[in-house]
BALOBA-1460 file (C-alpha; in Angstrom, 3 decimals):
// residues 125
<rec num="1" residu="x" x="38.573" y="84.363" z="109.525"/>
<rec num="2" residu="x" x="40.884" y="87.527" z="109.591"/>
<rec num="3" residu="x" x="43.677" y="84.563" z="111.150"/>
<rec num="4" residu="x" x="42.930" y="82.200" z="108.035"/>
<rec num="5" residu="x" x="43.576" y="85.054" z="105.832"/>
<rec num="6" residu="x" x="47.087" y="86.133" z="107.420"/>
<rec num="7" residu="x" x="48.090" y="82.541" z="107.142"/>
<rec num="8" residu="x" x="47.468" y="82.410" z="103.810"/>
<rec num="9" residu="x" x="49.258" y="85.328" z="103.090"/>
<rec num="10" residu="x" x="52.011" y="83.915" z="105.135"/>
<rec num="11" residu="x" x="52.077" y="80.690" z="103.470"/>
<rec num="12" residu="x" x="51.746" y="82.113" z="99.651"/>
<rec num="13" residu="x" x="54.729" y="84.295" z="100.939"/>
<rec num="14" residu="x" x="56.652" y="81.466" z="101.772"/>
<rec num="15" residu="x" x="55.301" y="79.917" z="98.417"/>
<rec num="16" residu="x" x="56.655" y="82.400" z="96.708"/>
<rec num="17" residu="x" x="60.018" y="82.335" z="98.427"/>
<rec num="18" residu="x" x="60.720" y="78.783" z="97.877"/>
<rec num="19" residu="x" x="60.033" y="79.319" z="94.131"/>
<rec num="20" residu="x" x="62.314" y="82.186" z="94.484"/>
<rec num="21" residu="x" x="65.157" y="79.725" z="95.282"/>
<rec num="22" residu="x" x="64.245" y="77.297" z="92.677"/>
<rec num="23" residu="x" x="64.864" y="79.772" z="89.960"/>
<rec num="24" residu="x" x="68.147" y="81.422" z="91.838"/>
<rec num="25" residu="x" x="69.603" y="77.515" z="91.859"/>
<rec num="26" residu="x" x="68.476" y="76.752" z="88.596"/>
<rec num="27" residu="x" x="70.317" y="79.993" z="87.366"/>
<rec num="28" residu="x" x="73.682" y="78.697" z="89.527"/>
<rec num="29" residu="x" x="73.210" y="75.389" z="87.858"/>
<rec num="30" residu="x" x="72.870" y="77.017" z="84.447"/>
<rec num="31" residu="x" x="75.779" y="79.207" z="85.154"/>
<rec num="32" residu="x" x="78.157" y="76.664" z="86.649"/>
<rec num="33" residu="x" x="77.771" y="74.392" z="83.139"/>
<rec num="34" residu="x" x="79.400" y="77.613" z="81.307"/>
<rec num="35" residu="x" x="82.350" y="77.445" z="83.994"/>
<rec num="36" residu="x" x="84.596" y="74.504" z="82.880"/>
<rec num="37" residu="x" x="84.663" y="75.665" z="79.400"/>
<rec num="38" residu="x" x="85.676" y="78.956" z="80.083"/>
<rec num="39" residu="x" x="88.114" y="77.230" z="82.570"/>
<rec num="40" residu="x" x="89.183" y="75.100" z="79.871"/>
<rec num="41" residu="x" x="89.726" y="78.633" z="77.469"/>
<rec num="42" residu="x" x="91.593" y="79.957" z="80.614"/>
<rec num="43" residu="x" x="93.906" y="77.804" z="81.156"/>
<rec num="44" residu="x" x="94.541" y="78.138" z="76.781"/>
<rec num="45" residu="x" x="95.534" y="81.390" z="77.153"/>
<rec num="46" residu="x" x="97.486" y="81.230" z="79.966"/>
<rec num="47" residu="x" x="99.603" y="78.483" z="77.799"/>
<rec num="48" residu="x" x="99.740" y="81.306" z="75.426"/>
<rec num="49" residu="x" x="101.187" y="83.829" z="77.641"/>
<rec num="50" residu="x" x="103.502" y="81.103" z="78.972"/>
<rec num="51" residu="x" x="104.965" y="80.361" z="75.512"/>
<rec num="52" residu="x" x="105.117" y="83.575" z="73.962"/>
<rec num="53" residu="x" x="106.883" y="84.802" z="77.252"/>
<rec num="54" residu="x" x="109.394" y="82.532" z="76.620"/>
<rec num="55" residu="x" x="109.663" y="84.097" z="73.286"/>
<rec num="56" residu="x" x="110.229" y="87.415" z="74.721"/>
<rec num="57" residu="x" x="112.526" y="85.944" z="77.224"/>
<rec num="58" residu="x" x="114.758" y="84.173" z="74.815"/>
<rec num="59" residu="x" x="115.315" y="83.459" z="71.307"/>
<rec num="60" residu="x" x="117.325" y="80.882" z="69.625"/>
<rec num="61" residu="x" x="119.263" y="82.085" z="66.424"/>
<rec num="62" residu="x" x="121.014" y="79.423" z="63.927"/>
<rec num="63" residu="x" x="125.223" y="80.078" z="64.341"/>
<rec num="64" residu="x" x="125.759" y="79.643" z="60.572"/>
<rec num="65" residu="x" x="123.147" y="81.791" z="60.359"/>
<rec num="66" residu="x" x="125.165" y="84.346" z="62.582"/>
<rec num="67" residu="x" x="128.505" y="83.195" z="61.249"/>
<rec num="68" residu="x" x="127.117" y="84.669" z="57.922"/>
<rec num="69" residu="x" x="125.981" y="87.698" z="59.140"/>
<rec num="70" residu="x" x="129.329" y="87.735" z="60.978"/>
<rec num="71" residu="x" x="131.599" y="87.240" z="58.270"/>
<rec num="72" residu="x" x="129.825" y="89.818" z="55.969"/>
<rec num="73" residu="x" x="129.984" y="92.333" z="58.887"/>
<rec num="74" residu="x" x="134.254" y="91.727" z="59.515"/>
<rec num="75" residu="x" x="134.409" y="92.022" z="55.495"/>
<rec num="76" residu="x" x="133.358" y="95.615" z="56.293"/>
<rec num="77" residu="x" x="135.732" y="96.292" z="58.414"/>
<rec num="78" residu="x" x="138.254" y="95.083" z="55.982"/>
<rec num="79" residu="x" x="136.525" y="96.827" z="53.291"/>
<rec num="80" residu="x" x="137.021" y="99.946" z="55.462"/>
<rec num="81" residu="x" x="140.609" y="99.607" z="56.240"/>
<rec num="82" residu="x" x="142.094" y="98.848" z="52.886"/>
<rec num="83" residu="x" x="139.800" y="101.999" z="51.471"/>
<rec num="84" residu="x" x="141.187" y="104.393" z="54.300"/>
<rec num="85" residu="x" x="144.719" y="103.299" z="55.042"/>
<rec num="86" residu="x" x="146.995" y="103.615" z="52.662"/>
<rec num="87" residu="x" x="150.555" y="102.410" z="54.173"/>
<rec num="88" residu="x" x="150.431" y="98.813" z="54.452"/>
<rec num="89" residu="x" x="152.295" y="98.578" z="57.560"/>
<rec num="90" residu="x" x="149.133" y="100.097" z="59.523"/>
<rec num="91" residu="x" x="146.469" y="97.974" z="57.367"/>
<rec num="92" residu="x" x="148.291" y="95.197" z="58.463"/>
<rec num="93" residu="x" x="148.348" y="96.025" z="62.321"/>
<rec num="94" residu="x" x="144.928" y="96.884" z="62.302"/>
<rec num="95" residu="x" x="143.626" y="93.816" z="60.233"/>
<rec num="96" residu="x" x="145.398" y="91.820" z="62.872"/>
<rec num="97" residu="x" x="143.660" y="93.268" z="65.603"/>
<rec num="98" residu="x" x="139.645" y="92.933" z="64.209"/>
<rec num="99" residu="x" x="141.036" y="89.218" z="63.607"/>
<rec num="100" residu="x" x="142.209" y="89.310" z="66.851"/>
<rec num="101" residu="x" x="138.511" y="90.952" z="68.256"/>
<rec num="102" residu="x" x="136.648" y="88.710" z="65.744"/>
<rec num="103" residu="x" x="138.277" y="85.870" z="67.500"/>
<rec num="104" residu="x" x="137.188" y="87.255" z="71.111"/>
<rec num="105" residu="x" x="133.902" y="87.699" z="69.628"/>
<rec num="106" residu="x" x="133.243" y="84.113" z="68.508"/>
<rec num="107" residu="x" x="135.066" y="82.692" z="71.795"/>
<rec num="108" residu="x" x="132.481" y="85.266" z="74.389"/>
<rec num="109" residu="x" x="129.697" y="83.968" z="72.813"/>
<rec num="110" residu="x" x="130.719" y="80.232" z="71.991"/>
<rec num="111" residu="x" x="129.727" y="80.654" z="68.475"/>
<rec num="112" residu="x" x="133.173" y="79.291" z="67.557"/>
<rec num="113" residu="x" x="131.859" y="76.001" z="68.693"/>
<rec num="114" residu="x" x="129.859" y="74.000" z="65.823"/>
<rec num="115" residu="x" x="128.635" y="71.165" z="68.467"/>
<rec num="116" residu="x" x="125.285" y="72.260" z="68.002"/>
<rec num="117" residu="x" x="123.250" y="74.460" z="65.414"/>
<rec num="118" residu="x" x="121.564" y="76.629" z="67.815"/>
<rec num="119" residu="x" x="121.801" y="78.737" z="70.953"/>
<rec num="120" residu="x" x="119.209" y="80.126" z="73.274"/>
<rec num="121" residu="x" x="120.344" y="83.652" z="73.915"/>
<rec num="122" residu="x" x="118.485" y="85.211" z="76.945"/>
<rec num="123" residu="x" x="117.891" y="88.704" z="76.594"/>
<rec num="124" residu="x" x="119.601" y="91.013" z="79.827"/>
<rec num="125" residu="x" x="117.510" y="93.593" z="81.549"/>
């Protein structure tokens, strides 16, 4: 009698085991279905990063867009020479030379070349 009794306890333990496992893999089922959406959201975000790292990266800026900015910023200059030079001989000279520099400029940075309307400029660490 006392064996029949230990066996049940034995087997109701093992009963109670296997149901044990049938809930832990039910859970694991359950919990695997929520994985390849969040994989899905993953991978969205890591397109994110992707693109607005390239946005940190680089940027592309219009020329005429630059060319305007450009030519307002050389008017100062010329502003500023004819307002504190007076002898002509030295405006002259030194208008020369920010056409001269201006030239440079657009040449360095082959803004002086319309072939296309924009350039991706990659920022230096």
């Amino acid at each position: 009698m006392k064996e029949y009794e230990n066996f049940d306890l034995i087997k109701s333990f093992i009963r109670s085991k296997r149901e044990e496992i049938k809930n832990k893999e039910l859970e694991l089922l359950k919990i695997e279905e929520k994985l390849p959406p969040i994989k899905e959201e993953i991978s969205g975000f890591e397109g994110k990063i992707l693109d607005l790292q390239r946005t940190i990266d680089g940027f592309v800026f219009s020329n005429k867009h630059y060319l305007t900015y450009h030519a307002e910023y050389v008017k100062g200059w010329f502003l500023g020479i004819a307002d504190n030079f007076d002898s002509i001989k030295r405006q002259e000279e030194l208008y020369k030379s920010c056409e001269e520099q201006e030239k440079l400029h657009l040449q360095k940075y082959s803004i002086d070349n319309e072939d296309y309307e924009g350039r991706l400029y990659k920022l230096i660490n």
